[in-house]
VONULUM-325423 format. One record per atom (N, C-alpha, C): residue number from 1; residue in one letter; x, y, z; atom name. Coordinates in nm, 4 decimals. Atoms other than C-alpha are relative to their C-alpha. Layout:
<sites>
@num = NUM residu = A xx = X yy = Y zz = Z atome = CA
...
</sites>
This chain:
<sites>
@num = 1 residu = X xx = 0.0849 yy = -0.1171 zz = 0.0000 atome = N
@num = 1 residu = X xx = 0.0000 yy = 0.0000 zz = 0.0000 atome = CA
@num = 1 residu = X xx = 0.0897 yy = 0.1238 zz = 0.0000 atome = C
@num = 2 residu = X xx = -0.0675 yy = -0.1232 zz = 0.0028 atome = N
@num = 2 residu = X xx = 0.1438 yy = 0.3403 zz = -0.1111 atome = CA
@num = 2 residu = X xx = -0.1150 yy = 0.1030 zz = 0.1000 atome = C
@num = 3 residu = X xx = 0.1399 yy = -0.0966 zz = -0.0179 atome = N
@num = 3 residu = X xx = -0.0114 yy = 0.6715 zz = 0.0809 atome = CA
@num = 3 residu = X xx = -0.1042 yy = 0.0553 zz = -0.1024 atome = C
@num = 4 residu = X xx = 0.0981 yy = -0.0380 zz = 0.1126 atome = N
@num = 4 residu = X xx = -0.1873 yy = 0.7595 zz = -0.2519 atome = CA
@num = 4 residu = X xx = -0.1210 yy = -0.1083 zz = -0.0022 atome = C
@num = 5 residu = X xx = 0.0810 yy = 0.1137 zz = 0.0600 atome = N
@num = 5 residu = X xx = -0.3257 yy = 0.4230 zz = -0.2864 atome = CA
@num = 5 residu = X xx = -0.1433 yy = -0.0191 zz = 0.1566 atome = C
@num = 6 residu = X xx = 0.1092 yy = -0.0542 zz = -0.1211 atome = N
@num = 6 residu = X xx = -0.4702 yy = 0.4879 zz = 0.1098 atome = CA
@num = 6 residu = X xx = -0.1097 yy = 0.0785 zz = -0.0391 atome = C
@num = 7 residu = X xx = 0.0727 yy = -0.1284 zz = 0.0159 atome = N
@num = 7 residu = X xx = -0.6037 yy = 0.7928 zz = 0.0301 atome = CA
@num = 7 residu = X xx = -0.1137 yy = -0.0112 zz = -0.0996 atome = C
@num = 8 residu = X xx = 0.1087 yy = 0.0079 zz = 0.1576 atome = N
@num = 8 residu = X xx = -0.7942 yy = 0.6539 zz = -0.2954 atome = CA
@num = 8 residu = X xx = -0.0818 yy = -0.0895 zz = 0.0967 atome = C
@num = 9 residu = X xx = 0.0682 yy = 0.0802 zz = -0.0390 atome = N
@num = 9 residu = X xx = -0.9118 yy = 0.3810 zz = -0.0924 atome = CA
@num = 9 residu = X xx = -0.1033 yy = 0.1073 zz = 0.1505 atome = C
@num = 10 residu = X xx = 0.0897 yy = -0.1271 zz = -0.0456 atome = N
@num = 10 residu = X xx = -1.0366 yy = 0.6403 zz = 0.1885 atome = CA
@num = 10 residu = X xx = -0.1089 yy = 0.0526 zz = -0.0408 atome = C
@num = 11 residu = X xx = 0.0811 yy = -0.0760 zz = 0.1276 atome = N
@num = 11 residu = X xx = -1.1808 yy = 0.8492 zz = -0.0107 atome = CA
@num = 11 residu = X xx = -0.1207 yy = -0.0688 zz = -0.0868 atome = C
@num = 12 residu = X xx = 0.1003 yy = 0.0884 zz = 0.0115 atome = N
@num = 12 residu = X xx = -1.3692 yy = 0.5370 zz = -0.1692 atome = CA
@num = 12 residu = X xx = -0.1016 yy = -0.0267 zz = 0.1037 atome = C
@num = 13 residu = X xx = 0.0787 yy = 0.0559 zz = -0.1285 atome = N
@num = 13 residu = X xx = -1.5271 yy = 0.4104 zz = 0.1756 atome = CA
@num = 13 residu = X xx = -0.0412 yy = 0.1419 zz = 0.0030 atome = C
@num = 14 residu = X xx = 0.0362 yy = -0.0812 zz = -0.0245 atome = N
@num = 14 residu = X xx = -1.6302 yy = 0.7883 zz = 0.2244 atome = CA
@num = 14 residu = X xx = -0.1148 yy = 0.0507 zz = -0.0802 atome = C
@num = 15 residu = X xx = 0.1559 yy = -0.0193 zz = 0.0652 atome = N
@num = 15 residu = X xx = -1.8521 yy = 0.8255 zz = -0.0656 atome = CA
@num = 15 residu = X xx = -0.0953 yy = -0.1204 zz = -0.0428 atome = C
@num = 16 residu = X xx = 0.0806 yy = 0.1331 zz = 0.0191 atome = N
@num = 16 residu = X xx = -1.9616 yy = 0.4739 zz = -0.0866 atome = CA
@num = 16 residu = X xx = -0.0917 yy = 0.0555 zz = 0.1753 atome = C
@num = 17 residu = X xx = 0.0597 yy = -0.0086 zz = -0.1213 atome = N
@num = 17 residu = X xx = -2.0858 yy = 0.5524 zz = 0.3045 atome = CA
@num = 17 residu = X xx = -0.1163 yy = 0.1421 zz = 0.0080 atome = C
@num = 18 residu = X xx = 0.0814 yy = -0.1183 zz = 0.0211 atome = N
@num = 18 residu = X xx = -2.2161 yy = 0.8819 zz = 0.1838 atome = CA
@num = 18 residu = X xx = -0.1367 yy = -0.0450 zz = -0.1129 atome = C
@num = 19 residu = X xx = 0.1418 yy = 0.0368 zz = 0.0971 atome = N
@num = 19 residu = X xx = -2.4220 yy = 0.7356 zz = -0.1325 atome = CA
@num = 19 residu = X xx = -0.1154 yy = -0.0751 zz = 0.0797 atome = C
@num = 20 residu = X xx = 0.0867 yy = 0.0777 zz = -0.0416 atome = N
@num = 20 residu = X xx = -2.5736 yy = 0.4656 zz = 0.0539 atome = CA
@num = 20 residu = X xx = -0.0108 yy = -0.0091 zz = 0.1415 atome = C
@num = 21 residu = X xx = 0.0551 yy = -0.0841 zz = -0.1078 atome = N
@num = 21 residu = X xx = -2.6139 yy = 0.6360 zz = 0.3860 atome = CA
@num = 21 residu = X xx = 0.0520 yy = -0.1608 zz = 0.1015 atome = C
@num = 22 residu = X xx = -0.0215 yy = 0.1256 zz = -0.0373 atome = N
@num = 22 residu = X xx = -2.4731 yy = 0.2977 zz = 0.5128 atome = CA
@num = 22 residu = X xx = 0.0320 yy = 0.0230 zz = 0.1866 atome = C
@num = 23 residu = X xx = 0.0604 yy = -0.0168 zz = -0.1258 atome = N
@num = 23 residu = X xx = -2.5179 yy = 0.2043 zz = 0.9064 atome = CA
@num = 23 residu = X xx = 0.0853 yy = -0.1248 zz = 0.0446 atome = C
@num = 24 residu = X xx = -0.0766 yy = 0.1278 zz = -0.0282 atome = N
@num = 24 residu = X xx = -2.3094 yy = -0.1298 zz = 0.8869 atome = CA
@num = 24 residu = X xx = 0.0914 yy = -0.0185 zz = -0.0883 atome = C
@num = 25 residu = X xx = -0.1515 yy = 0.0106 zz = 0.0515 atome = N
@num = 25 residu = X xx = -1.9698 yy = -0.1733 zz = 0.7637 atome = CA
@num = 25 residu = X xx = 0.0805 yy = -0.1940 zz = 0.0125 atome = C
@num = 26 residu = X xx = -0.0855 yy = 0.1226 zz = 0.0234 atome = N
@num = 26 residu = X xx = -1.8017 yy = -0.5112 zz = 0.6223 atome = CA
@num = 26 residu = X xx = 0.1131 yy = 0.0566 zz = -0.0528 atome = C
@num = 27 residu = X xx = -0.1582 yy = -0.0513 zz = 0.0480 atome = N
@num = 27 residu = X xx = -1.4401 yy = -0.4369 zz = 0.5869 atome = CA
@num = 27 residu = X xx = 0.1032 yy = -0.1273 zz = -0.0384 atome = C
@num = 28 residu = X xx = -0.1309 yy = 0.1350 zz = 0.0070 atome = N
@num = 28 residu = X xx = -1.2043 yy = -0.7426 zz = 0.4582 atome = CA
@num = 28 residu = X xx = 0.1513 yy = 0.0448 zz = 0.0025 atome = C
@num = 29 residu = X xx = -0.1283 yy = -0.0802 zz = -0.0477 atome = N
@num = 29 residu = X xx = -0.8647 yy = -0.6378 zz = 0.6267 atome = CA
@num = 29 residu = X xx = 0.1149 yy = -0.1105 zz = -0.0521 atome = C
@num = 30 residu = X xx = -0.0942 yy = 0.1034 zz = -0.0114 atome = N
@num = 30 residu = X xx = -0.6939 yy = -0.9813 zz = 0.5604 atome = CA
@num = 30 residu = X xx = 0.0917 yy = 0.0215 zz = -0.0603 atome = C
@num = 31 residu = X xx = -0.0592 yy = -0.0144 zz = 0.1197 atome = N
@num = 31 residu = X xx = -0.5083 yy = -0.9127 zz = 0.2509 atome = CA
@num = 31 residu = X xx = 0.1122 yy = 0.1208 zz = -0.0419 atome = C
@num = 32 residu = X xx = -0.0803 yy = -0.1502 zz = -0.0407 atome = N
@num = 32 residu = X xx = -0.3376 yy = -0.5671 zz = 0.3946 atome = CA
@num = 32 residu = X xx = 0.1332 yy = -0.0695 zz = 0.0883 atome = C
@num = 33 residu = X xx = -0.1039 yy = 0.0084 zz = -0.0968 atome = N
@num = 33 residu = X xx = 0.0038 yy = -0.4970 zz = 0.5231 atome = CA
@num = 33 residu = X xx = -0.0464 yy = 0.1043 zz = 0.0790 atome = C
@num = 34 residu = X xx = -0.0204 yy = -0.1166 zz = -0.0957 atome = N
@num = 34 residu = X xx = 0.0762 yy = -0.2758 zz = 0.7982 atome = CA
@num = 34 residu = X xx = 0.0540 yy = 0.1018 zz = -0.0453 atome = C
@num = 35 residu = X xx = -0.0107 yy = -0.1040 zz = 0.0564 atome = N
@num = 35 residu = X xx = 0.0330 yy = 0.0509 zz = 0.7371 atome = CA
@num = 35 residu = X xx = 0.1265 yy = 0.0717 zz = 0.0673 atome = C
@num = 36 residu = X xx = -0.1089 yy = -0.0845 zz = -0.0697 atome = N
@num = 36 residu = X xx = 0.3126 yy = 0.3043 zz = 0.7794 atome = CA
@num = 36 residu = X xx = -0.0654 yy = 0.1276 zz = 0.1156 atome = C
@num = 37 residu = X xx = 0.0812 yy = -0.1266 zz = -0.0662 atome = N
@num = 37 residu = X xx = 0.2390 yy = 0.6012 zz = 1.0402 atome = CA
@num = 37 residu = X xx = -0.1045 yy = 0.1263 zz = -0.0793 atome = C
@num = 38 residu = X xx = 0.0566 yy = -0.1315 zz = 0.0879 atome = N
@num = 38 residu = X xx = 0.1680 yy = 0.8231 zz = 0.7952 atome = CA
@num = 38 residu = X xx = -0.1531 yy = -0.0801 zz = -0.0558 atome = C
@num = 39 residu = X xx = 0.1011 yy = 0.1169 zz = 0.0476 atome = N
@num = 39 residu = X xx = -0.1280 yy = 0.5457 zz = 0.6298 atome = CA
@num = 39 residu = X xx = -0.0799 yy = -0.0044 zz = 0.1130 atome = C
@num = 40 residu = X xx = 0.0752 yy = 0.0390 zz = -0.1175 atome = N
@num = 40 residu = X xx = -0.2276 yy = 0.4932 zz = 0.9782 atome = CA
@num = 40 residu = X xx = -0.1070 yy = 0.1600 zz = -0.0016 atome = C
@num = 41 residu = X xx = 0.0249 yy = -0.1250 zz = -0.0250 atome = N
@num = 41 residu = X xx = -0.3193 yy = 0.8876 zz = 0.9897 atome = CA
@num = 41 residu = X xx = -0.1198 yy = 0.0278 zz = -0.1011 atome = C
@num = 42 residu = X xx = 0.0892 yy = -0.0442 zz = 0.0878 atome = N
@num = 42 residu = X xx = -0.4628 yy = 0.9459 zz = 0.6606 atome = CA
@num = 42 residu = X xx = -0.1228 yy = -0.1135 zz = 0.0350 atome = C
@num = 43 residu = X xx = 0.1207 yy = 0.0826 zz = -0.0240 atome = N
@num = 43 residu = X xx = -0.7006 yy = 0.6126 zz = 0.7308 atome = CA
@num = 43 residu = X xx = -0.0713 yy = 0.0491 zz = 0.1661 atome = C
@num = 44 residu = X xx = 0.0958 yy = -0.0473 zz = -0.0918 atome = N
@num = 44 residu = X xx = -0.7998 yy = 0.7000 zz = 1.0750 atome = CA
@num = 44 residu = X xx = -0.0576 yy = 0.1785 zz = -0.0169 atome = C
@num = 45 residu = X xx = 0.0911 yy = -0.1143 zz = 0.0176 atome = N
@num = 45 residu = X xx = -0.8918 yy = 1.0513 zz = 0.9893 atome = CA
@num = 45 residu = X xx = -0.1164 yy = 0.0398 zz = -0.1485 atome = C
@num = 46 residu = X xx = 0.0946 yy = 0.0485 zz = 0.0737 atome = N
@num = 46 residu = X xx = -1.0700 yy = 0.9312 zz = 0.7081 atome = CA
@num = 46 residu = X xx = -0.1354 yy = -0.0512 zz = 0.0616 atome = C
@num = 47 residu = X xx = 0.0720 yy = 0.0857 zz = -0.0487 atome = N
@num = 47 residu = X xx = -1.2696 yy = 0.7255 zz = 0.9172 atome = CA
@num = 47 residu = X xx = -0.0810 yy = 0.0751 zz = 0.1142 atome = C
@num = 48 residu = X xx = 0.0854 yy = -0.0982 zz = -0.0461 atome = N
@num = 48 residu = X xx = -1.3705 yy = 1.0135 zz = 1.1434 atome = CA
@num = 48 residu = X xx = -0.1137 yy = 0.0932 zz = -0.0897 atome = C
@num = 49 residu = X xx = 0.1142 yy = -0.0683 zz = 0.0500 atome = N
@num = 49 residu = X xx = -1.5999 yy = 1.1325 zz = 0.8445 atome = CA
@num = 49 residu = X xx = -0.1002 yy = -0.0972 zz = -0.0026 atome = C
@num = 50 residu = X xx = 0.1215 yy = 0.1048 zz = 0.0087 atome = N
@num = 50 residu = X xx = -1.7881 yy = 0.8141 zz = 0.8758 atome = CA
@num = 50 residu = X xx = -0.0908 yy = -0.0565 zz = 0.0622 atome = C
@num = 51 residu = X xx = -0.0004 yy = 0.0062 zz = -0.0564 atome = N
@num = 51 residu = X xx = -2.0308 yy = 0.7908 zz = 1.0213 atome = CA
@num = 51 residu = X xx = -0.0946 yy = -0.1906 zz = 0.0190 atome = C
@num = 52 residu = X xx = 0.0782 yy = 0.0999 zz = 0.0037 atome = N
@num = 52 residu = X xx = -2.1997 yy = 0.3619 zz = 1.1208 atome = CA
@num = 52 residu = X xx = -0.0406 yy = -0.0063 zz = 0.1581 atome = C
@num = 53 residu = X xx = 0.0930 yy = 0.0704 zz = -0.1269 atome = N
@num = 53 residu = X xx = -2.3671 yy = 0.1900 zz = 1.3646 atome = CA
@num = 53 residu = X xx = 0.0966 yy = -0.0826 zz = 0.0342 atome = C
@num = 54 residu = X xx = -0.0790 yy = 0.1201 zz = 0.0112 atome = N
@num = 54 residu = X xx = -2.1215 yy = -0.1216 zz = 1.3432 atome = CA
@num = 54 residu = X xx = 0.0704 yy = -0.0489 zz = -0.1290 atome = C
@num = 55 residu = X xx = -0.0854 yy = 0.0183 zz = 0.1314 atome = N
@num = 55 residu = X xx = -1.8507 yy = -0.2378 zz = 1.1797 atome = CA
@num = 55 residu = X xx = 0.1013 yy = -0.1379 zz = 0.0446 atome = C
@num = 56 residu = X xx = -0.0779 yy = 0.1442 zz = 0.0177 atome = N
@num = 56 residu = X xx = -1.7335 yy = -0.6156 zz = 1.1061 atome = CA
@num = 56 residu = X xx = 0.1482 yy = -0.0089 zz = -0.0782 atome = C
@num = 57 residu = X xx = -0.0925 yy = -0.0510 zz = 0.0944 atome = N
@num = 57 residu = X xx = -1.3502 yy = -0.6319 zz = 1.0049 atome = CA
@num = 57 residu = X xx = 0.0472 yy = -0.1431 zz = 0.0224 atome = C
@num = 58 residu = X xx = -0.0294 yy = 0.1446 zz = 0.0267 atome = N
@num = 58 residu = X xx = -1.2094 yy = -0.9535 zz = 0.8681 atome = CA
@num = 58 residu = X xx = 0.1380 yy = -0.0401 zz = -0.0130 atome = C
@num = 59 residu = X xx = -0.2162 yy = 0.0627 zz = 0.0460 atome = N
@num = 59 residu = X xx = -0.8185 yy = -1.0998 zz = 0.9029 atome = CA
@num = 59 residu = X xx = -0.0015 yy = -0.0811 zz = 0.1154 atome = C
@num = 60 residu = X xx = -0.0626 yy = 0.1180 zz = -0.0960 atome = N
@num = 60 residu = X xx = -0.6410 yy = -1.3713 zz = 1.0785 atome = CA
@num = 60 residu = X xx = 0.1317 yy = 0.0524 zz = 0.0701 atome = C
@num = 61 residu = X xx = -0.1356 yy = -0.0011 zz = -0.0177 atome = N
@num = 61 residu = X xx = -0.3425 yy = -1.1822 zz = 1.1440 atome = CA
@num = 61 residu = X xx = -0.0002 yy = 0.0489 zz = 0.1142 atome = C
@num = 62 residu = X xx = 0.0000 yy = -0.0406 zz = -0.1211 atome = N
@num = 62 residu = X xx = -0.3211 yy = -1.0646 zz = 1.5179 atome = CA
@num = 62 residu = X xx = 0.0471 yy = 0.1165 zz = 0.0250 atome = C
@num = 63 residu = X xx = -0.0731 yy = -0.1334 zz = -0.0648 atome = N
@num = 63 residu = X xx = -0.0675 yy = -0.7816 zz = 1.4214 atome = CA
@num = 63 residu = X xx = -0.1142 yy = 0.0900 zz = -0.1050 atome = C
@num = 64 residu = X xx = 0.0585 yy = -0.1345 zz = 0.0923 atome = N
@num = 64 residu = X xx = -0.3207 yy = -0.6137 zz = 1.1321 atome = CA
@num = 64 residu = X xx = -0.1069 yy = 0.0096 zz = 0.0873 atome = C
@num = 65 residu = X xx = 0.1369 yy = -0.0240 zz = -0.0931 atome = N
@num = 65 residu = X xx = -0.6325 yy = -0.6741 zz = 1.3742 atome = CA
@num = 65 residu = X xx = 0.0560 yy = 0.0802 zz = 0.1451 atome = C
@num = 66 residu = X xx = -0.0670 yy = -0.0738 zz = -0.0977 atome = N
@num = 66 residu = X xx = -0.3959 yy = -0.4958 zz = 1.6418 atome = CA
@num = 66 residu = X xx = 0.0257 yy = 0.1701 zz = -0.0558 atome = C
@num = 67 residu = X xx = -0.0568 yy = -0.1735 zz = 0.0717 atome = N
@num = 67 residu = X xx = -0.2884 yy = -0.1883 zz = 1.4117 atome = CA
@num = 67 residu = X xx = -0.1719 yy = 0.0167 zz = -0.0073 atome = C
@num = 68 residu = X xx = 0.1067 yy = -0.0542 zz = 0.0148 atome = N
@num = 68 residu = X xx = -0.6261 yy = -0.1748 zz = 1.3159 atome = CA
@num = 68 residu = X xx = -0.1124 yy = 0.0180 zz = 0.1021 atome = C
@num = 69 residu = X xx = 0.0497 yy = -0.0084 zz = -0.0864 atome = N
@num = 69 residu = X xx = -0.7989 yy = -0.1849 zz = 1.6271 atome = CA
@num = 69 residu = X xx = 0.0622 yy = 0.1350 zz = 0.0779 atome = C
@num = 70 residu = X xx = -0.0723 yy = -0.2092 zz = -0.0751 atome = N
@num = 70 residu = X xx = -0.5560 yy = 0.1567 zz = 1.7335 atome = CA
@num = 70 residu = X xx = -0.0379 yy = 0.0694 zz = -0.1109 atome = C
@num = 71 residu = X xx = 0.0226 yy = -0.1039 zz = 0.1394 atome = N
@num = 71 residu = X xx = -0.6424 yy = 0.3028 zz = 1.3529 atome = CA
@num = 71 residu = X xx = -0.2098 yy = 0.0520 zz = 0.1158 atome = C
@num = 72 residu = X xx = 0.2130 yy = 0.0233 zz = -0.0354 atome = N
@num = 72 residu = X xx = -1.0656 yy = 0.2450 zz = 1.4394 atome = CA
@num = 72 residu = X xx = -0.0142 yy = 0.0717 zz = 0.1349 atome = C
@num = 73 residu = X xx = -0.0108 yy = -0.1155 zz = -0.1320 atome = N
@num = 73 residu = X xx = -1.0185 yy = 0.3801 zz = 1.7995 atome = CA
@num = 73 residu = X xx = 0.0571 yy = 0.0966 zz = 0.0028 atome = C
@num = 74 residu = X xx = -0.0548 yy = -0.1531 zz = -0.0164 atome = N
@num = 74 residu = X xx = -0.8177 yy = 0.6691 zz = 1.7356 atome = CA
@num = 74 residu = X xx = -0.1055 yy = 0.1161 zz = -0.0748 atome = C
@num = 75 residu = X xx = 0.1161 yy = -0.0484 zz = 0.0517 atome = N
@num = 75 residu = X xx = -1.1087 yy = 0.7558 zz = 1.4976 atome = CA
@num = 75 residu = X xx = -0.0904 yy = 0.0501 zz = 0.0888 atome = C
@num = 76 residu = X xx = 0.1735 yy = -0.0261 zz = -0.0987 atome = N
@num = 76 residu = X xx = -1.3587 yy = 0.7548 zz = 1.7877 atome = CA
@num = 76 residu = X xx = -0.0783 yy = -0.0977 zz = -0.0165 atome = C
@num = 77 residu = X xx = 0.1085 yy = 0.1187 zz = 0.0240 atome = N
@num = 77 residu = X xx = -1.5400 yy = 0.4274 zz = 1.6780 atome = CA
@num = 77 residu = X xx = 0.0060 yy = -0.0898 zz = 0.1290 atome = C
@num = 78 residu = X xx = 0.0481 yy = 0.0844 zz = -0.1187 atome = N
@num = 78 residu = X xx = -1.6376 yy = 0.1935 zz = 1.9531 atome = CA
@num = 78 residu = X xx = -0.0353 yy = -0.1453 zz = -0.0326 atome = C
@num = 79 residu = X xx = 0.1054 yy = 0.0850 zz = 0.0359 atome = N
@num = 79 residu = X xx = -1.9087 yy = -0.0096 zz = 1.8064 atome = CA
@num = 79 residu = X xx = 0.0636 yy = -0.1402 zz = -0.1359 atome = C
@num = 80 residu = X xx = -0.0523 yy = 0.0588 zz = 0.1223 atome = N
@num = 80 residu = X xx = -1.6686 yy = -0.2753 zz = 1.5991 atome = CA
@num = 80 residu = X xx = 0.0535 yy = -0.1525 zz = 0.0512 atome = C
@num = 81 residu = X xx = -0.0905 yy = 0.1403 zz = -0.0424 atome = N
@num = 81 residu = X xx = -1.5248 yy = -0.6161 zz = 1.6075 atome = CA
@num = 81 residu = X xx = 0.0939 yy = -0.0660 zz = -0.1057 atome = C
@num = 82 residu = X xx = -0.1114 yy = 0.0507 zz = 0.0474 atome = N
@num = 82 residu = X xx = -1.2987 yy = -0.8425 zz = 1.4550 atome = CA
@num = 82 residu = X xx = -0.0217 yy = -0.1577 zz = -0.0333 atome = C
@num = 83 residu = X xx = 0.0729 yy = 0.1527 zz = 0.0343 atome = N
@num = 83 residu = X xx = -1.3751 yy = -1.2183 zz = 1.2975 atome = CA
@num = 83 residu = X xx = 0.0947 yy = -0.0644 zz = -0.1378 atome = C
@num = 84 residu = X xx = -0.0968 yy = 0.0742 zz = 0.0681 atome = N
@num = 84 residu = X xx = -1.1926 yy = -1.4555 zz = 1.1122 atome = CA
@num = 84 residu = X xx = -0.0756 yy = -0.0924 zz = -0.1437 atome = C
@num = 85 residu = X xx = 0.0684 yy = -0.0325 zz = 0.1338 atome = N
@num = 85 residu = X xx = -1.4817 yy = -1.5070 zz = 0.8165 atome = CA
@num = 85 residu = X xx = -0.0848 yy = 0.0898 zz = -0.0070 atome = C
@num = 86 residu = X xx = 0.1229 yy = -0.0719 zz = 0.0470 atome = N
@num = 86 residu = X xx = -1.7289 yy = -1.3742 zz = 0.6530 atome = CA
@num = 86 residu = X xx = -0.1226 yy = 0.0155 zz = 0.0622 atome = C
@num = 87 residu = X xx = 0.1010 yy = 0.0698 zz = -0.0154 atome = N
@num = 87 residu = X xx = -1.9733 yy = -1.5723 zz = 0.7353 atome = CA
@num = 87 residu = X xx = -0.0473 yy = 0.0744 zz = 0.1353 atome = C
@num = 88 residu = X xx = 0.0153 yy = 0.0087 zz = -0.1381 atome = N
@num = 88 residu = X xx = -1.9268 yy = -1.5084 zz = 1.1330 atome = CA
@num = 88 residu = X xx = -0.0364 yy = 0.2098 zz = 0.0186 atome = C
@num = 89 residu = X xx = 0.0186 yy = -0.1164 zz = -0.0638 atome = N
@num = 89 residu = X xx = -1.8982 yy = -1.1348 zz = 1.0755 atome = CA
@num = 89 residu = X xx = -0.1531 yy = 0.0498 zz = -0.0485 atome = C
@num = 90 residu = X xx = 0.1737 yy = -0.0547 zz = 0.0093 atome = N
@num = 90 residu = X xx = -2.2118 yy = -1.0579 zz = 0.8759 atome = CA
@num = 90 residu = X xx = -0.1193 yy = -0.0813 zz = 0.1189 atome = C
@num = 91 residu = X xx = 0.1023 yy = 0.0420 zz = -0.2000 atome = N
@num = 91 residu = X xx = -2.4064 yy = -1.2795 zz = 1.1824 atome = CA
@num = 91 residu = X xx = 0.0121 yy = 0.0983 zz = 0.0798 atome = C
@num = 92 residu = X xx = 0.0333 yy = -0.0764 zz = -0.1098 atome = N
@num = 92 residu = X xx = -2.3241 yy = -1.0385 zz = 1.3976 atome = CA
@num = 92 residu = X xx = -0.0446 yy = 0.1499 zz = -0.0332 atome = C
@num = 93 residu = X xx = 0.0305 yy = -0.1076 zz = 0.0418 atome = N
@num = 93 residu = X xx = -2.3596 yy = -0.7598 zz = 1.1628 atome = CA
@num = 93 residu = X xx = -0.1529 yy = 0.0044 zz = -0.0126 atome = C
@num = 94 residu = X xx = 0.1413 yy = -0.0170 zz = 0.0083 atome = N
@num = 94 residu = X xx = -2.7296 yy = -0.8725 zz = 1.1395 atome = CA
@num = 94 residu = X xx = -0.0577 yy = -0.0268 zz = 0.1114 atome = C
@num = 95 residu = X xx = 0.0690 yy = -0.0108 zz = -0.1271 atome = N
@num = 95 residu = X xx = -2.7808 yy = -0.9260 zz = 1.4914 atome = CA
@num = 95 residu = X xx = -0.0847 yy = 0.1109 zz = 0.0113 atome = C
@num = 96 residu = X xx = 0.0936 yy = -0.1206 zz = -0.0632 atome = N
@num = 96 residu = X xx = -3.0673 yy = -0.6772 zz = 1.6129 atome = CA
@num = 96 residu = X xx = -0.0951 yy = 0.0186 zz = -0.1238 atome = C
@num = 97 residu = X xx = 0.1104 yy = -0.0148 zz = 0.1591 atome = N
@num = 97 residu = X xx = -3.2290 yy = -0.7091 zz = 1.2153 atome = CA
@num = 97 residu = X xx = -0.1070 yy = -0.0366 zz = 0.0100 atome = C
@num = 98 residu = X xx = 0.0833 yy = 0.0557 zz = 0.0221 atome = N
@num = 98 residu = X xx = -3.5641 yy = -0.7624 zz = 1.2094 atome = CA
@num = 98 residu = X xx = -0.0010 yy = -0.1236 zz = -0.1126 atome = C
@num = 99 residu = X xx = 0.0262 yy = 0.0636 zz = 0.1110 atome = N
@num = 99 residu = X xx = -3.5175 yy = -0.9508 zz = 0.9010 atome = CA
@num = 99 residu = X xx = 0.1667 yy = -0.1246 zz = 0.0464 atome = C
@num = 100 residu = X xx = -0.1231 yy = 0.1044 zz = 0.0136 atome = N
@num = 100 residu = X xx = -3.2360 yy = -1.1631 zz = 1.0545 atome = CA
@num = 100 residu = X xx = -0.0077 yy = -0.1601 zz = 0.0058 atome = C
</sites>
């Protein structure tokens, strides 16, 4: 990941969250390195324009679900967890659904 390539991806999640007014967040983290400080910065203050309800984030790796668990809280988010598929995170993402 370059900082440009952050910043595009940012910038994506910001108007995807803006078009579709979105309230629940699936994020697939697995496939990321660790961001540099600077990456860490531009993504968590990205992530302060967003605003959800909950947010499911997906990896096995202990150190990206660690960086990213200080990115997501330095934001101000609370309401998030961490799961090792898909499967397990949308379950909890539809917990409280009428339609679940």
């Amino acid at each position: 990941m370059t900082d440009e390539s952050a910043q595009a991806e940012v910038e994506a999640m910001i108007k995807l969250s803006r078009e579709h007014n979105s309230h629940k967040l699936l994020v697939d983290i697995a496939s990321i390195q660790v961001p540099t400080a600077k990456q860490r910065k531009i993504i968590s203050d990205g992530l302060k324009q967003i605003k959800f309800e909950k947010a499911a984030l997906i990896s096995n790796s202990v150190v990206i679900k660690t960086v990213a668990n200080f990115i997501v809280s330095a934001a101000g988010h609370k309401q998030f967890e961490f799961f090792n598929s898909e499967k397990e995170a949308l379950a909890w993402l539809k917990e409280g659904d009428n339609n679940a």
